[in-house]
Structure formats: C-alpha cells, structure tokens
Backbone as CSV, one residue per row, in Angstrom:
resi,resn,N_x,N_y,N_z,CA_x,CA_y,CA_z,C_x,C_y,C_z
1,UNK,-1.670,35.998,-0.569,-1.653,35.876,0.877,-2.454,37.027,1.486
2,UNK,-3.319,37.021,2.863,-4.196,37.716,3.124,-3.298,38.431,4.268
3,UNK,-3.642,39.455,4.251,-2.851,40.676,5.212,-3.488,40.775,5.983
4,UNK,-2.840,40.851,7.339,-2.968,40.921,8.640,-3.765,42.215,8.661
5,UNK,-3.453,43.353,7.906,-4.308,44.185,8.284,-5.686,44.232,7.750
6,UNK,-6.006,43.213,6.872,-7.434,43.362,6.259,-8.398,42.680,7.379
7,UNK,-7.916,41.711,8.028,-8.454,41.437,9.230,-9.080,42.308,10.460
8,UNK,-8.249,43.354,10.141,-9.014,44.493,11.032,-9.803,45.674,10.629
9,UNK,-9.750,45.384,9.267,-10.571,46.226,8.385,-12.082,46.395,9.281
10,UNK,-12.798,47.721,8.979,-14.024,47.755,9.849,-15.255,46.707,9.371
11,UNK,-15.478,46.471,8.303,-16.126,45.183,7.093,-15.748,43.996,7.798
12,UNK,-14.290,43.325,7.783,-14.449,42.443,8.458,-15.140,42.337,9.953
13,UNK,-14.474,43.459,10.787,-15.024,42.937,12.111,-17.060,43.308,11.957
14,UNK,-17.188,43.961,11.264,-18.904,44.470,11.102,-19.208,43.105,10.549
15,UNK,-18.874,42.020,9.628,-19.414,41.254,9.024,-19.270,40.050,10.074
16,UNK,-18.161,39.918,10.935,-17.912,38.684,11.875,-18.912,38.993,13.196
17,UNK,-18.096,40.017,13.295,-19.712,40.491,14.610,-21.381,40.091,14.683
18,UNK,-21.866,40.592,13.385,-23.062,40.609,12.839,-23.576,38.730,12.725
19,UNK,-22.221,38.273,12.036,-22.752,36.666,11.747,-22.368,36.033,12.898
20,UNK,-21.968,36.127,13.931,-21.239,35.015,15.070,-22.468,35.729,15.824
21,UNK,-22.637,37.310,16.025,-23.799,37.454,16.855,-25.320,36.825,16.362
22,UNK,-25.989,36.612,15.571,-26.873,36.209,14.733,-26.779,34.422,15.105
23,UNK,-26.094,33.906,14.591,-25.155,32.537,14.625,-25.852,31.795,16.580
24,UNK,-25.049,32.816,17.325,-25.612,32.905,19.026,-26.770,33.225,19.489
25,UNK,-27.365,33.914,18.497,-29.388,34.514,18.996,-29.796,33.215,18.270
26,UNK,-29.280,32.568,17.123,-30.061,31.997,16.793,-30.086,30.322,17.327
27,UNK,-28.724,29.908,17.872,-28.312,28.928,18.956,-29.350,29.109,20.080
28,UNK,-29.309,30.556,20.518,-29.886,30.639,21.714,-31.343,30.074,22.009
29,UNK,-32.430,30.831,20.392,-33.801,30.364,20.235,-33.759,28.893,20.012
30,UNK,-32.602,28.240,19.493,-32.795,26.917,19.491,-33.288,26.202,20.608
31,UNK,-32.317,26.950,21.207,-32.746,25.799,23.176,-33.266,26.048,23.958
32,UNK,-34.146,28.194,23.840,-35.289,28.134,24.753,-36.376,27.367,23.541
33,UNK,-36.638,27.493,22.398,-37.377,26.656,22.117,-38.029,25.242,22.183
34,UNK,-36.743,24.352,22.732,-36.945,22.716,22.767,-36.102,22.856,24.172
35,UNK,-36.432,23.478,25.301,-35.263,23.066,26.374,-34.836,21.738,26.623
36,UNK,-36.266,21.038,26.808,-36.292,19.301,27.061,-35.407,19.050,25.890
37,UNK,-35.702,18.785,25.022,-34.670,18.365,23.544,-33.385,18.361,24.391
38,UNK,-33.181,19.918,24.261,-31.836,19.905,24.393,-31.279,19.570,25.666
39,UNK,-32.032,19.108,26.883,-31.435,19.165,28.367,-31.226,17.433,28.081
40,UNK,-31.949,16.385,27.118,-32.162,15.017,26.539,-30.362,14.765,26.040
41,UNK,-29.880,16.287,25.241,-28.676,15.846,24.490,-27.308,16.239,25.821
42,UNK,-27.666,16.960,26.707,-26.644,16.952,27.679,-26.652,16.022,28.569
43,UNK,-28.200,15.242,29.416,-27.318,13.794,29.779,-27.316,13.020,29.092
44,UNK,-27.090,13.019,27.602,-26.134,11.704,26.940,-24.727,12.448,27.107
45,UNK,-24.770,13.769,26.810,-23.089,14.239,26.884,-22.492,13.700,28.313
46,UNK,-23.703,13.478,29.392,-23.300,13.175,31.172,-22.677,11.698,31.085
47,UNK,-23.523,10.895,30.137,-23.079,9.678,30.286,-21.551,9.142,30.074
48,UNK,-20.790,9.767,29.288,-19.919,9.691,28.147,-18.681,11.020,29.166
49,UNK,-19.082,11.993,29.519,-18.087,13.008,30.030,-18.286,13.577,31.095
50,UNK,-19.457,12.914,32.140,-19.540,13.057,33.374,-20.596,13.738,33.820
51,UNK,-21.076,14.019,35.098,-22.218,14.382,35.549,-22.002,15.546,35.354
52,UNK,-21.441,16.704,35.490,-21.719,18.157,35.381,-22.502,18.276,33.840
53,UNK,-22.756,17.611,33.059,-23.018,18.142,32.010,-24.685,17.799,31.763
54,UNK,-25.122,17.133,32.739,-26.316,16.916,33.298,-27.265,17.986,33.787
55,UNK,-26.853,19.034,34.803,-27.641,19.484,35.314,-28.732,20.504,34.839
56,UNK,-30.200,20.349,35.225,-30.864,20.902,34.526,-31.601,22.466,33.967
57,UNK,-30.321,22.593,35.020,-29.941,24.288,34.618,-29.264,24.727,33.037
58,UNK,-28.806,23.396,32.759,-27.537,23.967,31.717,-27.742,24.546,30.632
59,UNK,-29.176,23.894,29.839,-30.158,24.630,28.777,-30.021,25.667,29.170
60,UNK,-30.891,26.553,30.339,-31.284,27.752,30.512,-29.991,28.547,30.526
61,UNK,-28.721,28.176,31.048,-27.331,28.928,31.458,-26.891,29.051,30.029
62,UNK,-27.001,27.912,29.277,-26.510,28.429,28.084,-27.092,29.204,26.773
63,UNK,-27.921,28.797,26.859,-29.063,29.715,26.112,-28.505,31.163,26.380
64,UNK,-28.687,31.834,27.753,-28.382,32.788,28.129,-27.216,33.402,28.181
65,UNK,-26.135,32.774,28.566,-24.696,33.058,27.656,-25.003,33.356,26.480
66,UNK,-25.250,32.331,25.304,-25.044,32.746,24.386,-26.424,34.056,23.794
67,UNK,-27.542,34.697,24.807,-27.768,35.663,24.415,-27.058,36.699,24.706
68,UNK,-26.300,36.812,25.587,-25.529,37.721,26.320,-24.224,37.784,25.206
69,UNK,-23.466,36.931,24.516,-22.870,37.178,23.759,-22.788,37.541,22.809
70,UNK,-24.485,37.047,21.655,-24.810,37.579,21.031,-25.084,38.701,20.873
71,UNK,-25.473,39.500,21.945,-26.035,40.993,22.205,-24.970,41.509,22.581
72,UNK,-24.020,41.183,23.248,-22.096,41.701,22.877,-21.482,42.198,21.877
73,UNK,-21.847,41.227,20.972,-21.759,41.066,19.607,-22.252,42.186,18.747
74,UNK,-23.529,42.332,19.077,-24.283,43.078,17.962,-24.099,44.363,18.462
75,UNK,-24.277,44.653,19.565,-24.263,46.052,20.588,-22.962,46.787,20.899
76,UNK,-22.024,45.990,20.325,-20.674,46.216,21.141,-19.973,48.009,20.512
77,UNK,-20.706,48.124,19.018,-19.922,49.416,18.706,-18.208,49.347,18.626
78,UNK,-17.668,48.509,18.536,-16.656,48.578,18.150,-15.613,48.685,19.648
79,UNK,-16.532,47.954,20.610,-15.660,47.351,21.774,-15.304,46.650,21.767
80,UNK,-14.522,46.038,21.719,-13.653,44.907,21.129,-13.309,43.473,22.397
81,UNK,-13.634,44.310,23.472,-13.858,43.026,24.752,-15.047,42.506,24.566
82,UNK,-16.043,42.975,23.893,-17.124,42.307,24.070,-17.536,41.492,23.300
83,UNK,-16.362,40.509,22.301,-16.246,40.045,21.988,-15.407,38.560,22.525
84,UNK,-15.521,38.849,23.710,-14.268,37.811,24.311,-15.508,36.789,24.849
85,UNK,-17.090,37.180,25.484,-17.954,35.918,26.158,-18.291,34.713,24.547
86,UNK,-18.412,35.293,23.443,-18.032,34.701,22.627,-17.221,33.833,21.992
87,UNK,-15.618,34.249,21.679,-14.647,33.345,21.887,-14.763,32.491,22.991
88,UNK,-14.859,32.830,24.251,-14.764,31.658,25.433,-15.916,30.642,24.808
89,UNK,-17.088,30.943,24.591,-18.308,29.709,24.458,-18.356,28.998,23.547
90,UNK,-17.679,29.449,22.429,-16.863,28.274,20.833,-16.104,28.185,21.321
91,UNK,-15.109,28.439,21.773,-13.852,27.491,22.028,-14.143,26.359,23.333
92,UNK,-15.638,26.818,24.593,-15.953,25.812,25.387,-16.542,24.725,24.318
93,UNK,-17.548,25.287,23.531,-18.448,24.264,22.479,-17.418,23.161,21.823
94,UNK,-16.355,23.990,21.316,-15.057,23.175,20.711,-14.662,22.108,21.815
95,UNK,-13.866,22.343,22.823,-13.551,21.239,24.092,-14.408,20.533,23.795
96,UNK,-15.668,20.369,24.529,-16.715,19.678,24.905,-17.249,18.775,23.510
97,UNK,-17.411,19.144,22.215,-17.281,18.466,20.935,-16.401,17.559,20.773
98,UNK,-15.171,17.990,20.953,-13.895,17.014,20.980,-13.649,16.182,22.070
99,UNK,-14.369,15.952,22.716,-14.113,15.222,24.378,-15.221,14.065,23.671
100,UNK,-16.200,14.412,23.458,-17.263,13.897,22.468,-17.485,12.963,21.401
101,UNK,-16.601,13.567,20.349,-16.307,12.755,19.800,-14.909,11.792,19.383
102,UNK,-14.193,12.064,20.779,-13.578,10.839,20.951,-14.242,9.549,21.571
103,UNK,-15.806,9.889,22.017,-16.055,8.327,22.509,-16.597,7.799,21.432
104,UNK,-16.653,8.281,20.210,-17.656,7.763,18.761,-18.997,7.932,18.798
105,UNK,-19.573,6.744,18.450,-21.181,6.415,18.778,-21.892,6.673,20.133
106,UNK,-20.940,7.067,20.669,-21.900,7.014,22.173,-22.809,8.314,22.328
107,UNK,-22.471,9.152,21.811,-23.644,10.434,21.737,-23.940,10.763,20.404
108,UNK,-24.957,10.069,19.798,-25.755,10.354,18.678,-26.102,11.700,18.110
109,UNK,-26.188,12.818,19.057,-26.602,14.135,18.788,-25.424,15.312,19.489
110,UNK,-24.982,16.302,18.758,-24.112,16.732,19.093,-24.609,17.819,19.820
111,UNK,-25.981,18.102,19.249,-27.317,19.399,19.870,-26.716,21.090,19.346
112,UNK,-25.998,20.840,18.098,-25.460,21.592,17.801,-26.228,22.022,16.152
113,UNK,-27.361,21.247,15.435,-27.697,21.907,14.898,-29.233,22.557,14.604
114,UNK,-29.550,22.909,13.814,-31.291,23.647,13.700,-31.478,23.129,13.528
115,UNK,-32.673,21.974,13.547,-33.227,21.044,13.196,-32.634,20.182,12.227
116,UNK,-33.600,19.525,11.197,-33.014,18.498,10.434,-32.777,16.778,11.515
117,UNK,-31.776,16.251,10.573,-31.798,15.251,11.225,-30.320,15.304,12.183
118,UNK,-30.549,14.451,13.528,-29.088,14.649,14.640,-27.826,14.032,14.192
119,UNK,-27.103,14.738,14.706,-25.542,14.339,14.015,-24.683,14.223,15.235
120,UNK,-23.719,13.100,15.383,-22.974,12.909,16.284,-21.849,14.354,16.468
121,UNK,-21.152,14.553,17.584,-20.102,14.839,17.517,-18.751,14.729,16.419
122,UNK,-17.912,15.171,15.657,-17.093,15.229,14.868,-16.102,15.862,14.770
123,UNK,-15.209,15.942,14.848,-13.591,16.488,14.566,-13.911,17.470,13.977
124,UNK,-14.712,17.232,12.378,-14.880,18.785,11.166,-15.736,19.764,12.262
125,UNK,-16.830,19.225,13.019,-17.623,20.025,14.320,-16.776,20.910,15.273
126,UNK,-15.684,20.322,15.187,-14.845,20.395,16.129,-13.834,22.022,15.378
127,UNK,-13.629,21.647,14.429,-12.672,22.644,13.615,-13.666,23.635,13.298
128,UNK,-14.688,23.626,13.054,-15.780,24.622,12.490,-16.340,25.648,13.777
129,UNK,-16.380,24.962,15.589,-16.342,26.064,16.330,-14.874,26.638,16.688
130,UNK,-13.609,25.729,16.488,-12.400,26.441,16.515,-12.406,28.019,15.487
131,UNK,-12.518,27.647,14.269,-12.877,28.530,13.180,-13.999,29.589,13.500
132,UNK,-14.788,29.516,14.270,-15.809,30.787,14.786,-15.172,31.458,16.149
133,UNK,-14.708,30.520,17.136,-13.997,31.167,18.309,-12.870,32.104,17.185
134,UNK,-11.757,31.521,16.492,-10.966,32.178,16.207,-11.115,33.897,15.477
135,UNK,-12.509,33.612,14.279,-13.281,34.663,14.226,-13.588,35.802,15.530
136,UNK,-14.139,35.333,16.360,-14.420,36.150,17.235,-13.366,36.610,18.103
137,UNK,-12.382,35.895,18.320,-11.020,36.523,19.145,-10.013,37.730,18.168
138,UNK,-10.348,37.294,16.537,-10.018,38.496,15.723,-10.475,39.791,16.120
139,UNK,-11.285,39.275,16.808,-12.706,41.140,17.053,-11.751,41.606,18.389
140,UNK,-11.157,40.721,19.230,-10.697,41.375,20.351,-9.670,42.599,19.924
141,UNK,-9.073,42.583,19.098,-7.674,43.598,18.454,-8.980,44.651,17.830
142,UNK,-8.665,45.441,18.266,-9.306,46.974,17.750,-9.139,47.375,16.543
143,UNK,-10.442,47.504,15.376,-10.326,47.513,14.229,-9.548,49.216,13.661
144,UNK,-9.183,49.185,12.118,-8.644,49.814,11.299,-9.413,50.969,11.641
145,UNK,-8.926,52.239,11.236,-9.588,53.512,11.434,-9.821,53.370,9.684
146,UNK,-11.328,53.806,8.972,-11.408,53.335,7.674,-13.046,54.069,7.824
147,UNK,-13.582,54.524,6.995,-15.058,55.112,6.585,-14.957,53.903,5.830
148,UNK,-16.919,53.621,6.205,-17.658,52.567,5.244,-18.346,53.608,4.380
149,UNK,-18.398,52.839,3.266,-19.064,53.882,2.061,-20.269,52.420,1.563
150,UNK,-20.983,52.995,0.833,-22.174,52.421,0.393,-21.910,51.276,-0.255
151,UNK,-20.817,50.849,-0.787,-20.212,49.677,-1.600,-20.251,48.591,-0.577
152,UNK,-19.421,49.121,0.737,-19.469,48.554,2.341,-20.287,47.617,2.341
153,UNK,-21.702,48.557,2.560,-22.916,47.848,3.169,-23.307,47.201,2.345
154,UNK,-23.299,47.067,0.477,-23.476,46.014,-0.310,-22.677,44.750,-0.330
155,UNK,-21.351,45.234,0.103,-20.451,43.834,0.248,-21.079,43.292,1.415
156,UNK,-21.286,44.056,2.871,-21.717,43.421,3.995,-23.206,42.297,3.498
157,UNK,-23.850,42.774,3.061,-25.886,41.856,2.603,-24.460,40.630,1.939
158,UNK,-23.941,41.112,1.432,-23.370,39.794,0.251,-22.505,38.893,1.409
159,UNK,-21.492,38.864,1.709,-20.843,38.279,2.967,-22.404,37.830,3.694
160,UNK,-23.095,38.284,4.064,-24.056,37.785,4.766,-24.734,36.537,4.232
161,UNK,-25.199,36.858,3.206,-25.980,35.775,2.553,-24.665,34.565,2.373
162,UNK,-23.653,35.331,1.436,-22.488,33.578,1.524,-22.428,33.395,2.559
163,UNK,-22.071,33.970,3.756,-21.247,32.724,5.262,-22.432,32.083,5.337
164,UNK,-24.015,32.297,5.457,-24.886,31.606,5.655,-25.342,30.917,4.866
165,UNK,-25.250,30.874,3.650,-25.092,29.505,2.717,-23.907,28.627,3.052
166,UNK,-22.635,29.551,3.254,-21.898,28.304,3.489,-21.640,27.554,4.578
167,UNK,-22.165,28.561,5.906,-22.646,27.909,7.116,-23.407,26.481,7.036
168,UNK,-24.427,26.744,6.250,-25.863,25.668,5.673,-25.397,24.491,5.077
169,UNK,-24.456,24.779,4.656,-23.770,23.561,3.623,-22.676,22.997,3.847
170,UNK,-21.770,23.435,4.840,-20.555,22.832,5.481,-21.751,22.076,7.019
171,UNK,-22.499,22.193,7.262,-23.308,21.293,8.303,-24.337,20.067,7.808
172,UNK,-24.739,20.582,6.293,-24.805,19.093,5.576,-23.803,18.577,5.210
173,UNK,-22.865,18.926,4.895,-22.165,18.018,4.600,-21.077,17.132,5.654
174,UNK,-21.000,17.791,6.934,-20.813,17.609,7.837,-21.656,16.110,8.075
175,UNK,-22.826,16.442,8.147,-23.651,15.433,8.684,-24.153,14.200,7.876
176,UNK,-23.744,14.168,6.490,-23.778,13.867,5.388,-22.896,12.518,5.499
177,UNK,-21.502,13.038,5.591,-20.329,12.659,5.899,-20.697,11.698,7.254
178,UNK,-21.067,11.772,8.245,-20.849,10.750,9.530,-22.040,9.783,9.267
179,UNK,-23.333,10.794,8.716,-24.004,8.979,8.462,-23.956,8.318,7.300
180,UNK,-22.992,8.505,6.454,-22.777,7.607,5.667,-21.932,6.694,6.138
181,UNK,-20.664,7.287,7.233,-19.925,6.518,7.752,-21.117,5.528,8.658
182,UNK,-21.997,5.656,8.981,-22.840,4.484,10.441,-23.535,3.824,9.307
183,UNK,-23.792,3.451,8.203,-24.199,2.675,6.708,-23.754,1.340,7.439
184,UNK,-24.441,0.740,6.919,-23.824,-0.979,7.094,-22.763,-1.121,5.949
C-alpha cells in the first residue's frame, strides 16, 4: 500500500509538476497551432452541449489558460496554489468529456489528442483527465521537507520518459478501443 506521505515526497510533486506542466504547453501548441481545427471540434461540442462552447474566442482562451497553467506548473518553486489553474482545467476538460460522451457518436473528435487519427469522447478520456486533475490537486498540499540527491534527478529523466510512454499508449489504446467499437 502506498503512503500518504510518499505523495508529498519532493520527486513526486517535481515529477507531476514537470509532466502535467509539459502535458499543458504541449495542449497549448496544439491549438495555437491548428486554431481553426480546433475552434471545428468546439462547434460540434455546441451542437450536442450548447452554444457557449461555440464561441470563437474559446481556442485562444484556452490555449492560454492552459499556458498560464503550464507556466504555474513549471515556475511555481514549490507554491503549491499554483497548482490549482491546473486542477480546475482537467477536471473542466473531465465535465465537458463526460457531458460528451454521453451523447455517443455525435462528436467524432474529442480535440483532445496530438495528432494521429480523431477519437470520440470516452468515459476511459474521461477517467484519464480525472487522474491528471487529481495529480495536480496532490501538488496543492505542500511537499515533504527532503534533499534531492543525484539518484533524484536520475529517477526524475526515468519517471519522465515512462509517464510519457505510458501517456502515448493509454491514448492508443484508448482510441484503439472506440474504433473498433464503430466496426460494422
């Protein structure tokens, strides 16, 4: 069983920080990159959960949240509020996923990943930004008083490289999973 206090270990919050901030810069370049793309996947979200999710501000607002959180994230030094514009925008991403994919087929693209091919909305979508908000609301509780030693920063590259393999591979298979379900 995992102890409450390893959670506040300085490793964990340095390794959750680092990947949820990273995770949000790199969300962020997603949608100044393709704004149209992505302003295309919010009025289908309009059609299905109403006009606010239309307007063509919302790319640019969110993009920008999530640089602002990301740079929370990375900048924060071990402030532990500045971890909270984070939690709020996975746990909004979460709502808005799950509102989503209760209508099924009706929004083809969830606009939630890096390229590849589009994937509807999904429940596992759904649990996977619960699981990053929850990450990031860990950061709000003020970490362990603890020196990193050089072992630290080798475990940190390592944690890095796995969450982002397994980031990579819980979203194929994610997506794997729903279009096999739309198969004839």
């Amino acid at each position: 069983m995992v102890s409450i206090d390893l959670l506040h270990d300085p490793l964990v919050h340095l390794a959750s920080a680092g990947g949820l901030g990273l995770l949000l810069g790199a969300a962020a370049l997603h949608k100044l990159r393709a704004p149209q793309a992505f302003a295309q996947v919010l009025r289908r979200y309009a059609q299905v959960l109403g006009p606010w999710c239309a307007a063509a501000l919302w790319p640019y607002l969110l993009a920008l949240l999530e640089v602002l959180a990301a740079a929370g994230l990375l900048l924060s030094g071990g402030w532990s509020l500045a971890a909270l514009p984070a939690a709020l925008l996975l746990a909004l991403y979460a709502g808005v996923l799950a509102l989503g994919s209760r209508q099924g087929a009706a929004i083809e693209d969830c606009g939630c990943h890096f390229g590849g091919r589009p994937q509807p909305p999904a429940r596992a979508l759904v649990w996977r930004n619960l699981l990053l908000a929850a990450l990031a609301a860990n950061l709000l509780v003020p970490m362990s008083a603890r020196t990193l030693t050089w072992l630290d920063a080798f475990t940190l590259v390592c944690v890095f490289i796995g969450a982002a393999a397994s980031y990579q591979l819980a979203n194929l298979l994610i997506s794997n999973r729903v279009s096999l379900r739309q198969r004839p």
